[in-house]
DRENPA-613090 format. One record per residue (C-alpha): z, y, x; chain. Coordinates in steps of 0.5 Angstrom, whole numbers. Example, Ala and Ser with C-alpha at 12.3 -4.5 7.8 and 13.67 -1.06 7.14 Angstrom:
REC zz yy xx chaine
REC 16 -9 25 A
REC 14 -2 27 A
//
This chain:
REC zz yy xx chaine
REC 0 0 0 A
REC -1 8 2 A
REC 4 13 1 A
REC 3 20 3 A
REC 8 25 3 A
REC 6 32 1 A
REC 9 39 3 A
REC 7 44 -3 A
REC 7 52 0 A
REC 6 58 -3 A
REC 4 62 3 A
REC -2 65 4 A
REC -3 64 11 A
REC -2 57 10 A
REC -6 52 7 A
REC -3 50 -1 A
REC -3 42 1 A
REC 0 39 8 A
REC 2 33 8 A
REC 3 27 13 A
REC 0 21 13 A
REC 2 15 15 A
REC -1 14 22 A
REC -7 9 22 A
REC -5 8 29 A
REC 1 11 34 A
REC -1 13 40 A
REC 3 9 46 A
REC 8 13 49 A
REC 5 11 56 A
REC 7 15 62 A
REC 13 21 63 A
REC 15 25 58 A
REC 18 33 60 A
REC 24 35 57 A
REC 23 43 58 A
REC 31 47 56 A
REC 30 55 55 A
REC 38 55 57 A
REC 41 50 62 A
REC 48 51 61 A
REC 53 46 58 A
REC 49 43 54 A
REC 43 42 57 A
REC 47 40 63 A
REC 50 35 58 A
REC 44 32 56 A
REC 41 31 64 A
REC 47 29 67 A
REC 49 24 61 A
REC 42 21 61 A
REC 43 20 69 A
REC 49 17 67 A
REC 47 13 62 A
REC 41 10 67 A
REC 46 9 73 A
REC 50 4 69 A
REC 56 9 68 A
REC 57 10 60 A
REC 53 9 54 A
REC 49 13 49 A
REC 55 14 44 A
REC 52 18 38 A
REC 45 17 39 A
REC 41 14 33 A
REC 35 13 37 A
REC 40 10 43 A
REC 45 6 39 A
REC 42 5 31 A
REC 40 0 27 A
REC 35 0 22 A
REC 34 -4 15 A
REC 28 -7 14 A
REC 27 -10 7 A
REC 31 -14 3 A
REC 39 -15 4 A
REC 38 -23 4 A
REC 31 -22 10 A
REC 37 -21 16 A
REC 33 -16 19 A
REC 37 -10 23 A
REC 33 -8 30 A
REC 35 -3 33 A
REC 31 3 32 A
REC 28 4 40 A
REC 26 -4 39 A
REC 23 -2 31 A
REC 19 5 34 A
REC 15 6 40 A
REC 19 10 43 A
REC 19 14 51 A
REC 24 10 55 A
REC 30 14 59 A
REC 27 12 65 A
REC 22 16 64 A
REC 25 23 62 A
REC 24 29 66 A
REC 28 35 66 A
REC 27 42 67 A
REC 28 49 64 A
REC 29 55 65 A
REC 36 59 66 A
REC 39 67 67 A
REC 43 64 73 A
REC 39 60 79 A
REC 44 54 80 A
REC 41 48 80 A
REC 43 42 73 A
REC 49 40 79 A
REC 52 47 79 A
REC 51 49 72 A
REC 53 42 70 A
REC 60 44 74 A
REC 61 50 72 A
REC 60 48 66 A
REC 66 43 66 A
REC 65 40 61 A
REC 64 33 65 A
REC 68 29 70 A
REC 67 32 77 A
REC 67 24 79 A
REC 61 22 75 A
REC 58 28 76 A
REC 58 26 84 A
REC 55 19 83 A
REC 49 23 80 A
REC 49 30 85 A
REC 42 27 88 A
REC 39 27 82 A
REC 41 33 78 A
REC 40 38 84 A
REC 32 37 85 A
REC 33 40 77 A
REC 32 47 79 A
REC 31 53 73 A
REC 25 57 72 A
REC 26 64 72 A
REC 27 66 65 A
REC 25 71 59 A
REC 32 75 57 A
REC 32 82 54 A
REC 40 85 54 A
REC 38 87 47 A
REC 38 81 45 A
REC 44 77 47 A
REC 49 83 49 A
REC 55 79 52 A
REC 50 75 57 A
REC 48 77 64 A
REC 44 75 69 A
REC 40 77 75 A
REC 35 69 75 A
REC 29 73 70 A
REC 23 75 70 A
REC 20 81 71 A
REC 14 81 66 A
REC 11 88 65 A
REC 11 88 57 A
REC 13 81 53 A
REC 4 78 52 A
REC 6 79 60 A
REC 11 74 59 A
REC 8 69 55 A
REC 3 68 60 A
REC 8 67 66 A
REC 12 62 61 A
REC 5 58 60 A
REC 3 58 67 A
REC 10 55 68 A
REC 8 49 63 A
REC 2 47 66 A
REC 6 48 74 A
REC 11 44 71 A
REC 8 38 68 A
REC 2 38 74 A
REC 8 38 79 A
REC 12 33 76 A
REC 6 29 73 A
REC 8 29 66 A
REC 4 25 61 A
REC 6 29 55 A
REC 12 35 53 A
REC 17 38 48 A
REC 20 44 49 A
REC 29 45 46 A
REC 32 51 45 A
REC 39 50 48 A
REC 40 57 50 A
REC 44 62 46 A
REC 44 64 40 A
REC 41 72 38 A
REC 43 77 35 A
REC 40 77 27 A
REC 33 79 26 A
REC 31 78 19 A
REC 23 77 17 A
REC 19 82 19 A
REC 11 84 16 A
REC 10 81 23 A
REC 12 75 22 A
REC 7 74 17 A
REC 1 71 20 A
REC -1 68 26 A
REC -6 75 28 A
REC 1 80 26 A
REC 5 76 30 A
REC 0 76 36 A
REC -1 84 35 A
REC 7 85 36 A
REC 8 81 42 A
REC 2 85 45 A
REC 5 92 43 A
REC 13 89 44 A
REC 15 90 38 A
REC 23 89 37 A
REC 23 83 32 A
REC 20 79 37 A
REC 26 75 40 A
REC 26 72 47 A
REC 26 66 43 A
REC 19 67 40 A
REC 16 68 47 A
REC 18 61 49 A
REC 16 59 43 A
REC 9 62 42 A
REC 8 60 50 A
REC 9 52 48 A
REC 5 52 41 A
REC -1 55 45 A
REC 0 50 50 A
REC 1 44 44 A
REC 8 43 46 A
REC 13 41 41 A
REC 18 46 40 A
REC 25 45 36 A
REC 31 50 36 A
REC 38 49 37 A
REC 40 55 36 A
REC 40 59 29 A
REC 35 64 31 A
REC 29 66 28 A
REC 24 63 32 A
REC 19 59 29 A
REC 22 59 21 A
REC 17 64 20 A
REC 10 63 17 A
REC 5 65 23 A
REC 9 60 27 A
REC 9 55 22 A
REC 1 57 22 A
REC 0 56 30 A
REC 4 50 30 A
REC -1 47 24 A
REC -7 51 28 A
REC -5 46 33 A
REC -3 40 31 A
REC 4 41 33 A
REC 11 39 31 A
REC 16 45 30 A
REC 24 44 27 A
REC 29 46 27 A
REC 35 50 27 A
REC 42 50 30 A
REC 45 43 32 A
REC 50 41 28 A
REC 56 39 32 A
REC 63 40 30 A
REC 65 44 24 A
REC 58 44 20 A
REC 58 37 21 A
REC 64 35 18 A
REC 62 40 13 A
REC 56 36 12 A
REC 61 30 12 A
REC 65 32 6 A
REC 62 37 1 A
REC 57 31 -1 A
REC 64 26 -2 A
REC 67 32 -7 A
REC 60 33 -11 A
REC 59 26 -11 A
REC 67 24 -14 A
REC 66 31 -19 A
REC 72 34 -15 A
REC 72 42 -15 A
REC 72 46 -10 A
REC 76 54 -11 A
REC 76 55 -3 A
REC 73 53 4 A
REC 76 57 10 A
REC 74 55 17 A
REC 75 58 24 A
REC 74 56 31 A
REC 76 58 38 A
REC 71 55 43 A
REC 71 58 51 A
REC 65 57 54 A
REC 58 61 54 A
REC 57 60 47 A
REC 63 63 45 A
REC 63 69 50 A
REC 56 70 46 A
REC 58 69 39 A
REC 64 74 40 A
REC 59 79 40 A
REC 58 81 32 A
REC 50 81 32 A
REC 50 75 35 A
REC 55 72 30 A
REC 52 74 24 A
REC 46 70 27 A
REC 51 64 26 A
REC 55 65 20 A
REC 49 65 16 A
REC 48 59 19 A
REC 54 56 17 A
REC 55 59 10 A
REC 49 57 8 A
REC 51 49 8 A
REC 56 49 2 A
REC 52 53 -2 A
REC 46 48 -2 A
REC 50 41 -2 A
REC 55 43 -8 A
REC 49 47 -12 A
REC 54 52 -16 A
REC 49 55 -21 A
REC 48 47 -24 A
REC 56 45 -24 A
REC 58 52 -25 A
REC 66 50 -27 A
REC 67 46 -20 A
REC 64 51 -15 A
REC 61 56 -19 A
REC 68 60 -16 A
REC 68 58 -9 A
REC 71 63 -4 A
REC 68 60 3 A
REC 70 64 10 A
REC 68 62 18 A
REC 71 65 24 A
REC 69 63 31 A
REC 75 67 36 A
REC 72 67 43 A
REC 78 64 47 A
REC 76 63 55 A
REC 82 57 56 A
REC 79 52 51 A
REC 72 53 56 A
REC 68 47 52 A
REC 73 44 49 A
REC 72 47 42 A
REC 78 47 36 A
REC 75 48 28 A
REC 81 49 23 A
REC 79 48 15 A
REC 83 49 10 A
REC 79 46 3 A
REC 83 48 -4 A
REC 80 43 -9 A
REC 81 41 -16 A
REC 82 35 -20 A
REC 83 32 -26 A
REC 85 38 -32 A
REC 84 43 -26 A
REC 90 41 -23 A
REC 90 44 -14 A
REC 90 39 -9 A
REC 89 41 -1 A
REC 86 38 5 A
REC 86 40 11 A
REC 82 39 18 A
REC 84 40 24 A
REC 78 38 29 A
REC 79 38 37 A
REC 72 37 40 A
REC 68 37 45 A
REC 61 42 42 A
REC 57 39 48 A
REC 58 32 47 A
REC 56 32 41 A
REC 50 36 42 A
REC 48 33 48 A
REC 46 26 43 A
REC 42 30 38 A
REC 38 33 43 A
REC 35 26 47 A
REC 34 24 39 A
REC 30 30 37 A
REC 26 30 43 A
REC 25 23 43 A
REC 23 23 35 A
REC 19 30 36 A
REC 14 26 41 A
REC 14 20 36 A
REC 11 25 31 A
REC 7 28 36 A
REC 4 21 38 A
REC 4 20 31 A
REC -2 27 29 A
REC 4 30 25 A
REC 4 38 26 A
REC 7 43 23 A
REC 15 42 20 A
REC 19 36 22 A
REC 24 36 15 A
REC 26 29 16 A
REC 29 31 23 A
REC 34 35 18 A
REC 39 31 20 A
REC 41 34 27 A
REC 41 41 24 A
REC 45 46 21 A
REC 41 50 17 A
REC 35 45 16 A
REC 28 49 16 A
REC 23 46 11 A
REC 16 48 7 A
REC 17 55 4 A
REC 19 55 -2 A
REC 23 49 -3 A
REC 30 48 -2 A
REC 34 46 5 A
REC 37 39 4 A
REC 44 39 7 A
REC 47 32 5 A
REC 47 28 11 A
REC 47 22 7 A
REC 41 24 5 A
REC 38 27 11 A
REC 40 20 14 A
REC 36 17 9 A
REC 30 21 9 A
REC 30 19 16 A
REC 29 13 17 A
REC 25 10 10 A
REC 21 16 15 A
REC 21 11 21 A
REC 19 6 16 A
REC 14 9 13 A
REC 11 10 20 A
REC 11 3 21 A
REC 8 1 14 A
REC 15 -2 12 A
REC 17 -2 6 A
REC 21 5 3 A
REC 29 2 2 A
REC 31 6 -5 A
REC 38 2 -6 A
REC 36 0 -12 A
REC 37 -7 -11 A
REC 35 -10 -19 A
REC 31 -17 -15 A
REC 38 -19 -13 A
REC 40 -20 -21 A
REC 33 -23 -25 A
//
């Protein structure tokens, strides 16, 4: 049987119908695959250091799906449960290859150990390999990221100057390291908050405003734009702008490139994402949700700044919203008061704590608290998400899906999505859309749940 699953827009710059055929073949992951990292910090650093780990036999890839999951393949009564990196063609670990770009020069080793975030111990057991990943100069502009400074950047006259210095830097880098093929993952900071702009409308606008360096293009573009061109996949850890705008989504499309995106969702979101379906599913009511964070690495220095906070409280408030969907159950959520903070504290470096205080409502209305208090670790649990989406966005790629990358939406807090249809937030859902996703790929029955041919 043929399935085919379609994305209906509304956006004069794209065209009305995109879909995504199940691939008549995949094309083979043969060869290197390029992992380029705008923002080499802690959890760059994680990811790179992690794998090299992992490759050296010194842990295990605990939090990947790609790595460590399972997949069910037809009925419950089959037996049938691979691992999902022994079910799809994905790249090995063996043949990563890591680089980037950074404001400061240090090398993964030295970003990896001023970063803390890993012991000193394992990072000495893989100091060889981390220092041959050297950052490129990177694109930054103050304006930007206000609490962020450094003296590793480029010099580009104008910012069409910087993309072709980040494009030249694509091709220097895939033919020096022999890479096959390449995804681009924004791990850097997050920026201050732009809203959509005319400029952002199409593909022409959009090039007419990088060349005239207009301010609503964002470092985060440039990059973004200069790996599109180059038919790079580009995903967006980060809540910026990016590529969530329709002249990205046009040239990702014109180039048969996979886009997604944005901002990993890592500690408190996830939780978020973990119990807000569990109250929806039960009809339990929710009057408040307050939440605030302390972290102290570079993340938290940049987000202790107000313009880049609003970025990521957008982000984060969004999520309860979409999965509780107030305007249907207006008597449980229609009243929600929901708050987030994030508090820079320098002691707690990557250590990140995030407290929830959640009022809800049971039976004839009656009050009932709970209360999270989350101790993690913000780039351990980023760092899984980022070889996973690097990995299903080359699967994507060798699969000819261009454009937005939904079913991935289970990595991220702000899920990007075909214009006009809503986020889904859910991650039981997401989880599901994931992987009947892989199924469909494959040419693998779609798993429903149902289960009615167990009871005829």
């Amino acid at each position: 049987m043929f399935y085919s699953v379609r994305f209906f827009c509304h956006t004069r710059s794209l065209p009305k119908e995109l879909t995504m055929d199940r691939p008549s073949a995949i094309k083979p992951a043969n060869g290197k695959l390029g992992i380029l990292m705008p923002g080499m910090g802690a959890v760059a650093t994680t990811v790179i250091a992690g794998v090299e780990a992992i490759k050296a036999g010194l842990g295990q890839p605990i939090g990947s799906l790609s790595q460590m999951g399972t997949i069910r393949l037809g009925k419950r009564t089959e037996g049938r449960s691979p691992l999902i990196k022994d079910f799809v063609p994905l790249a090995g670990l063996d043949d990563l290859v890591f680089g980037g770009w950074d404001v400061f020069p240090d090398d993964a080793y030295e970003a990896a150990a001023h970063a803390g975030v890993l012991e000193k111990d394992t990072l000495n057991a893989i100091e060889e390999r981390l220092r041959t990943v050297k950052p490129m100069k990177a694109v930054f502009d103050r304006d930007y990221v206000r609490r962020l400074e450094g003296s590793h950047i480029k010099s580009g006259k104008d910012k069409w100057a910087m993309v072709l210095e980040v494009r030249e830097d694509i091709q220097r880098f895939k033919e020096d390291n022999g890479v096959d093929r390449l995804v681009m993952i924004w791990c850097g900071s997050t920026e201050i908050f732009l809203e959509p702009n005319p400029v952002h409308d199409d593909l022409e606008s959009l090039e007419k405003a990088i060349k005239e360096n207009h301010a609503s293009i964002a470092p985060s573009m440039i990059y973004a734009y200069a790996a599109l061109q180059e038919g790079v996949p580009f995903l967006n850890g980060a809540p910026n702008l990016t590529v969530d705008i329709p002249a990205m989504i046009q040239l990702a499309k014109q180039q048969g490139v996979p886009i997604g995106g944005k901002d990993f969702k890592t500690g408190q979101t996830l939780m978020k994402t973990i119990l807000a379906p569990g109250f929806k599913a039960r009809m339990l009511g929710v009057r408040g949700w307050f939440s605030t964070n302390i972290l102290g690495n570079r993340d938290g220095e940049v987000l202790d700044d107000p313009y880049s906070f609003k970025t990521k409280e957008v982000s984060k408030l969004d999520v309860l919203e979409y999965i509780l969907q107030p305007e249907l159950h207006k008597e449980l959520y229609g009243d929600i008061y929901h708050k987030v903070r994030i508090n820079y504290y320098p002691p707690r470096g990557d250590e990140k704590e995030g407290w929830d205080n959640i009022d809800i409502f049971g039976w004839l209305g009656y009050p009932m608290q709970i209360k999270v208090d989350f101790l993690c670790r913000d780039s351990i649990l980023a760092a899984p998400l980022v070889l996973d989406l690097v990995l299903f966005t080359d699967l994507a790629q060798r699969c000819g899906w261009g454009g937005i990358q939904e079913w991935l939406s289970f990595y991220f807090k702000s899920p990007q999505a075909a214009p006009d249809l809503y986020p889904e937030h859910d991650i039981f859902i997401q989880l599901m859309k994931l992987k009947n996703t892989l199924r469909f790929m494959m040419g693998e029955d779609l798993i429903t749940h149902l289960g009615q041919e167990y009871y005829d």
